[in-house]
C-alpha positions as CSV (number, residue, x, y, z in Angstrom):
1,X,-3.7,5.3,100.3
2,X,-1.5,7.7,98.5
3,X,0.4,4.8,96.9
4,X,-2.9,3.8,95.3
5,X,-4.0,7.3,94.3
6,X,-0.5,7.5,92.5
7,X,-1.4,3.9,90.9
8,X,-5.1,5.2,89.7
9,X,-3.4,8.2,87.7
10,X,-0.6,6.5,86.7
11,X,-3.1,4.1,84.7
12,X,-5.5,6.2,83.4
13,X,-2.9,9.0,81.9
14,X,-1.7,5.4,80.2
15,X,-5.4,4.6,79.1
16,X,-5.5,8.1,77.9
17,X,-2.2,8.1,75.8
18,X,-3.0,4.6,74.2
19,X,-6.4,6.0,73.0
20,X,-4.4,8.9,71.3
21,X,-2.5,6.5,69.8
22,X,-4.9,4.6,68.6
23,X,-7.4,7.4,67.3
24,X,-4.9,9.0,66.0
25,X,-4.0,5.5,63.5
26,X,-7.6,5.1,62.4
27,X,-7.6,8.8,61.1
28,X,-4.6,7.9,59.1
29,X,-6.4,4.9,57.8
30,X,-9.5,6.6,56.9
31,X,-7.6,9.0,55.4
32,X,-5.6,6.7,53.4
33,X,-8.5,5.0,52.2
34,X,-10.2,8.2,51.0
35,X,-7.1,8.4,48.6
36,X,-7.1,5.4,47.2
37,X,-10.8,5.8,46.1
38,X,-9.9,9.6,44.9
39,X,-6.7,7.8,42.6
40,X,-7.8,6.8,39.6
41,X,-6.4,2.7,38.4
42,X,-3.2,3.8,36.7
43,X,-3.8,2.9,32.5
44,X,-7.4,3.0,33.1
45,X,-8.8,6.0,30.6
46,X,-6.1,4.3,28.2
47,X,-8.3,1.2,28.7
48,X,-11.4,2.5,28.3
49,X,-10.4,4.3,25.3
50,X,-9.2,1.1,23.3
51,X,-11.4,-0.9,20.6
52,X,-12.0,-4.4,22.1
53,X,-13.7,-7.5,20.6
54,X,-16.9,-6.2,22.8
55,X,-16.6,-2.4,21.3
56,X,-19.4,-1.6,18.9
57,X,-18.0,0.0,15.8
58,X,-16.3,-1.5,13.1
59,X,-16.4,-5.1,12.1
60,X,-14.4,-7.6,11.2
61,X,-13.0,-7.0,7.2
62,X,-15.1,-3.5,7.6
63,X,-13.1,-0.9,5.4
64,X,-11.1,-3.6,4.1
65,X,-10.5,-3.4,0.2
66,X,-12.1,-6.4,-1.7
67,X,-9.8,-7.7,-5.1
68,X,-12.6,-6.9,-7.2
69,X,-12.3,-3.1,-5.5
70,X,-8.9,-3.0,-6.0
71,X,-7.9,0.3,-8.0
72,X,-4.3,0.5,-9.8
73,X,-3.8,3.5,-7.1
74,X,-3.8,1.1,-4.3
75,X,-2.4,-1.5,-5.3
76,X,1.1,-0.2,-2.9
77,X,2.3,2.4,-0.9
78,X,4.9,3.5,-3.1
79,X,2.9,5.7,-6.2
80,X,4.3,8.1,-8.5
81,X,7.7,9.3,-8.3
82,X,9.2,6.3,-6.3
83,X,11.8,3.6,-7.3
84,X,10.8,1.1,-9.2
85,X,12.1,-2.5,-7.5
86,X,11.7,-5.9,-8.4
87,X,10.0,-6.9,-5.6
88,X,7.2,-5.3,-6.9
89,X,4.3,-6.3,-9.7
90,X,4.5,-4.8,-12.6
91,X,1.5,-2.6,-12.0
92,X,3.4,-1.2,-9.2
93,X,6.2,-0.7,-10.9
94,X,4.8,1.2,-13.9
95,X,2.8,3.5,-11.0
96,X,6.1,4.6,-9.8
97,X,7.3,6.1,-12.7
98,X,6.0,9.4,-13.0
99,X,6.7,9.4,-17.0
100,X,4.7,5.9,-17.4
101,X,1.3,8.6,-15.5
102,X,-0.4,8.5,-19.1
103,X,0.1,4.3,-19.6
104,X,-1.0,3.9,-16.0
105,X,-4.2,5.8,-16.6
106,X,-5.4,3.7,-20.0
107,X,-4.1,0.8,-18.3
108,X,-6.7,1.7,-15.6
109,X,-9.8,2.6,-18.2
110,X,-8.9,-1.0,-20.2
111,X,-9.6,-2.8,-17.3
112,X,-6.7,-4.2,-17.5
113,X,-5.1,-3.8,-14.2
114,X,-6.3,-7.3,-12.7
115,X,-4.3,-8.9,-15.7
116,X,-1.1,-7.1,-15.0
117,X,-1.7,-7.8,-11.2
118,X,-1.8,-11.6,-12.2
119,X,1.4,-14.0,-11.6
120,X,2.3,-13.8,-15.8
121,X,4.9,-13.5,-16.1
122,X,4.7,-10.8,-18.5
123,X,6.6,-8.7,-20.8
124,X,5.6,-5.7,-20.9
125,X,6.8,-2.9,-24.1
126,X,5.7,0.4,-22.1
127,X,5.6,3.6,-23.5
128,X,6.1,6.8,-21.7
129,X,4.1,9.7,-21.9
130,X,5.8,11.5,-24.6
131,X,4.6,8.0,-27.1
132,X,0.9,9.1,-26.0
133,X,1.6,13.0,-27.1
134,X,3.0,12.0,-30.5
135,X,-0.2,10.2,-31.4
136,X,-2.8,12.1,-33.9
137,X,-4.5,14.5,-32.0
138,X,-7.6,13.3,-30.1
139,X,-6.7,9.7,-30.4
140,X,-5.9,9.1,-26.9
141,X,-9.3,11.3,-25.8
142,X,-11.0,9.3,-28.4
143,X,-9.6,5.9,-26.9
144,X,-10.3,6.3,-23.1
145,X,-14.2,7.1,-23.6
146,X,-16.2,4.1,-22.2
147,X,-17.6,3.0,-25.3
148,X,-14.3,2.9,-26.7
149,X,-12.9,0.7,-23.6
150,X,-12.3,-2.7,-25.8
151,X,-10.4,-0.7,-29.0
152,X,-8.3,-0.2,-26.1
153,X,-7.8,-2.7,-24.6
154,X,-6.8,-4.2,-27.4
155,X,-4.3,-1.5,-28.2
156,X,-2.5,-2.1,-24.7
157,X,-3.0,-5.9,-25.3
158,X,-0.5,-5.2,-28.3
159,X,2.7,-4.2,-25.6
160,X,2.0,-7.4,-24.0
161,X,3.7,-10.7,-24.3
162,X,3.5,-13.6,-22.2
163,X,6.3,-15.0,-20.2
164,X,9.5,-12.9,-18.9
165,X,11.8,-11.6,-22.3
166,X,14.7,-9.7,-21.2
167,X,16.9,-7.4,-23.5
168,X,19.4,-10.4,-24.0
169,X,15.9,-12.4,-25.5
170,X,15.2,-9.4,-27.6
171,X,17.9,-10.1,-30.6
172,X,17.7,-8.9,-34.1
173,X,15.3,-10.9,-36.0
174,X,13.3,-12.4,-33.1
175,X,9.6,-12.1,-33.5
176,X,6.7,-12.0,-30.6
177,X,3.2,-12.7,-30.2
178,X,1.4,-10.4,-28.3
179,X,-1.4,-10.8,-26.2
180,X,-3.8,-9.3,-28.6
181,X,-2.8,-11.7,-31.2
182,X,-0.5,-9.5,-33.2
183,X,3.1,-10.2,-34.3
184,X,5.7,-8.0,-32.5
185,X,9.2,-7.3,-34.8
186,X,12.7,-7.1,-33.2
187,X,15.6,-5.3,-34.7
188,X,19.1,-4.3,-33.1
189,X,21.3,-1.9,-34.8
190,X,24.7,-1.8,-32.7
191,X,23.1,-1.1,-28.9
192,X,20.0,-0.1,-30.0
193,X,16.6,-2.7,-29.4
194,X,13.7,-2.0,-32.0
195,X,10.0,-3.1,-30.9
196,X,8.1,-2.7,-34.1
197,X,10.4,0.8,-34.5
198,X,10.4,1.9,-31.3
199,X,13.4,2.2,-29.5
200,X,14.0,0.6,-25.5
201,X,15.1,3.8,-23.8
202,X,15.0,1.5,-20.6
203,X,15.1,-2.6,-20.4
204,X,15.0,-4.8,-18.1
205,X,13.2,-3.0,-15.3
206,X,12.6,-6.6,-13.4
207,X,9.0,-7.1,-11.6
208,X,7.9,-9.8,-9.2
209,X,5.7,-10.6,-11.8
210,X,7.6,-9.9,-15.0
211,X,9.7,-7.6,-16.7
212,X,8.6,-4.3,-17.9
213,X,10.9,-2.4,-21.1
214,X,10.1,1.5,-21.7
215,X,9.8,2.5,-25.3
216,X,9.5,6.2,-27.1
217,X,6.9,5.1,-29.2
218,X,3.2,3.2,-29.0
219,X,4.0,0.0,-31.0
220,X,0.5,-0.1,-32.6
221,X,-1.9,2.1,-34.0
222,X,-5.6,2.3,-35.1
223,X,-5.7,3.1,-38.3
């Protein structure tokens, strides 16, 4: 009888320490579980945050620059101040030389950006800003009013030849047609290239789309 006494408690302190056992593993789980549903998906407010396909907002081409929109400011990264490289146009080019600022600008109020921006190739005579300053006074004000915007145009047109002349092209005696019709006049004295008078302080600056040759001098006045 004792023998079976001892077997009755024996089994149910096991019964007892199994439950514990057991309880004490769903606890764990439960807690476990809690936490997973407390821990946010790792990435998921960087998700959430992102423009997809499905995000209202902006739409295809939205903010995107049309060619006609194009201004002669955005036509590159590199504006004003910057190297001037023959991988760029020659629009480009003439916008990274702070000293070609004034020629950018009546480039700009011709209109005549989109033709510089073309494939050409073109040669351009440039003049820096000190050929602008030496002009009678008022005639650059006088040129850039809208009503004025053909007279020049046609100006510019006249420091614009078609095809790609570089300073060995550009011998004593050569003459070029410009653009606007007119006859451009070469002259070398010992190093120094003449365009209609006005001396190349700089040739051969090489563009994707041409070649562009600084001068102290606009080659062509109203008169």
């Amino acid at each position: 009888m004792k023998t079976i006494t001892r077997a009755g408690y024996t089994l149910a302190l096991c019964c007892s320490m199994l439950l514990g056992s057991c309880g004490g593993t769903n606890d764990e789980n439960a807690a476990n579980e809690m936490q997973d549903e407390t821990v946010p998906n790792p990435g998921a407010e960087d998700v959430e945050g992102m423009t997809n396909p499905n995000t209202p907002g902006k739409q295809a081409g939205e903010g995107e620059l049309d060619e006609d929109d194009v201004d002669a400011e955005m036509t590159g990264p590199r504006i004003g101040g910057n190297e001037m490289l023959p991988s760029q146009k020659i629009v480009e080019n003439i916008s990274a030389n702070n000293d070609l600022s004034v020629l950018m600008g009546a480039l700009r109020q011709a209109g005549l950006v989109r033709t510089l921006n073309g494939t050409g190739p073109y040669t351009v005579f440039a003049p820096r800003n000190g050929a602008f300053e030496d002009l009678p006074n008022g005639t650059l004000e006088d040129l850039m009013q809208p009503e004025n915007k053909q007279r020049l145009a046609n100006l510019l047109n006249n420091h614009v030849v078609a095809g790609k002349l570089t300073a060995a092209d550009l011998t004593d005696g050569t003459t070029l047609k410009t653009a606007s019709g007119k006859q451009l006049s070469v002259t070398q004295k010992g190093n120094e290239v003449m365009v209609n008078g006005a001396r190349v302080v700089q040739a051969d600056v090489v563009s994707s789309n041409g070649v562009i040759h600084i001068v102290e001098d606009v080659l062509a006045t109203e008169k």
